[in-house]
Every structure is written in C-alpha cells, then in structure tokens.
C-alpha angles and dihedrals in degrees: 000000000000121000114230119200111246124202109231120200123211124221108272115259121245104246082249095073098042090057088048091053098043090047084044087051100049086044088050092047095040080057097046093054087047103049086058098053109091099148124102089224099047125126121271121215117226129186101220105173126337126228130221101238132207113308125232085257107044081048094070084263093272125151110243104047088218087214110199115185128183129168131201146168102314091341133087111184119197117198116195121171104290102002145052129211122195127193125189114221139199130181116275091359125103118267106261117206107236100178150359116193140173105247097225080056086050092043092044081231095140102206095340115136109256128190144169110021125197126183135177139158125235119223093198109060087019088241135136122219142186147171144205136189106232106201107199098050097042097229140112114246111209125187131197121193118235085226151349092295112087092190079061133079121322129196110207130199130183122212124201121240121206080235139325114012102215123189095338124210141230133202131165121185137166091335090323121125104205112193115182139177147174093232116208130195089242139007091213104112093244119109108292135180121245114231091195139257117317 
C-alpha cells in the first residue's frame, strides 16, 4: 500500500506553559546574542520595561499564539492571531497603550478567515509593515503604514496565492517589499498537497 502522510495534533498546551516556553525562549535567545558578543565594543542588551501583551481572548482564543512583535521610533506593535496592540513608548516613561484593534477590521478583510501575522518596521523607508494570511480568499494581505506612526493612516494590498497560503512570510530590504509563503491545495485541516513556496 501507499503511506499518506497524516497530520498529528498535539494536546494544547495550559497557558502556563505557554508563558514558561515563551519566557524560556527570550532567555535562550538573550544567551545566544550574548555568547556571541566578544568585543569590547560590542553592543549590551538592557530590559528596560516590559510590556502586558495580547491576551488569549483578545487573540481570537487560538493556540499558538502566532506573537508577532515589532518595535519602532516611539511604537512597539504587538500582532497576535486576530488582534493588534500598540504602545507608544518614551525614554525613561512608562509604555502607554495607543491602540488595540481586530485585525479583519486592520486588513479591511470583513468575516474572512485570517492567520499567521507578521509586522516589522523598517528603518530604512520609516515605514511599518504587516501581513496576514486570509484563508477564504487564498491571498496574502500586506499593509504599509503612511508614516512612522502605526496608530495613523495604513494603505493595504491583497496578493493572490496559487492556494493556501500557509505561515507566510515578510521581508523588506534596500526599497523591496518580499512576501513569501508555503502554498497548500486546500486550507481545510485534512491532508493537502503542498504545491510549493511562492
């Protein structure tokens, strides 16, 4: 006979050990960038404040989470499954949140089904950009602040997949947008082929 492949799930994990594992995973990562720092003049990490992030309801109540984080002059955005959260934030002031908004409502997508959000901001053209994977209509959303301000005006633009659009990907270099995604026959949870990267 012929093996198909089968898509196991694991148990959820208790929002316990969610927190333990994403703490884990900053400590492993602060470690990591330091290990690698051996230069006298190289540059030192400092907490500084810490922020309360999206809750699970507020989220849309997914596991994972799927936490996108992107900070920017004065702004730190936070993206978390069906919400974003921004803070605006000053030197030596506590972070104060600006905004909290349902991401259809961001993405201008009305009931469509949305997944796997990414946002960074780019340095380089002072913009802020994110993506979403939108489901029912097989595309790619993108969205590209007006300004430096990510509470302010957003342009948004949708790109077409050949399927389902899976964990897509963002990427912004010297004035060029990259949107990238593992594309599936079908989003249905069922097995699906995978028709490649796009």
């Amino acid at each position: 006979g012929v093996l198909r492949p089968r898509v196991l799930r694991r148990p959820p994990l208790s929002r316990r050990s969610l927190v333990a594992l994403t703490a884990l995973a900053v400590c492993l990562a602060a470690v990591a960038n330091a290990a690698g720092a051996t230069r006298a003049d190289a540059p030192t990490v400092a907490v500084t404040q810490t922020l309360t992030g999206l809750n699970d309801i507020t989220a849309g109540g997914y596991e994972p989470p799927d936490v996108q984080v992107a900070a920017g002059p004065g702004f730190v955005v936070e993206m978390v499954n069906l919400a974003a959260r921004t803070w605006r934030t000053a030197t030596g002031a506590p972070a104060q949140q600006a905004q909290t908004i349902d991401l259809a409502t961001f993405f201008g997508t009305g009931g469509d089904r949305l997944t796997d959000p990414r946002v960074i901001y780019d340095t380089a053209s002072s913009r802020w950009f994110a993506s979403i994977a939108d489901v029912d209509s097989n595309s790619v959303k993108l969205a590209v602040s007006h300004s430096t301000d990510p509470t302010a005006a957003w342009s948004t633009y949708s790109f077409a997949a050949a399927g389902c659009p899976d964990q897509p990907r963002l990427g912004v270099a010297d004035g060029i947008v990259v949107l990238a995604a593992d594309v599936f026959s079908s989003c249905d949870e069922s097995f699906a082929p995978m028709f490649g990267a796009e």
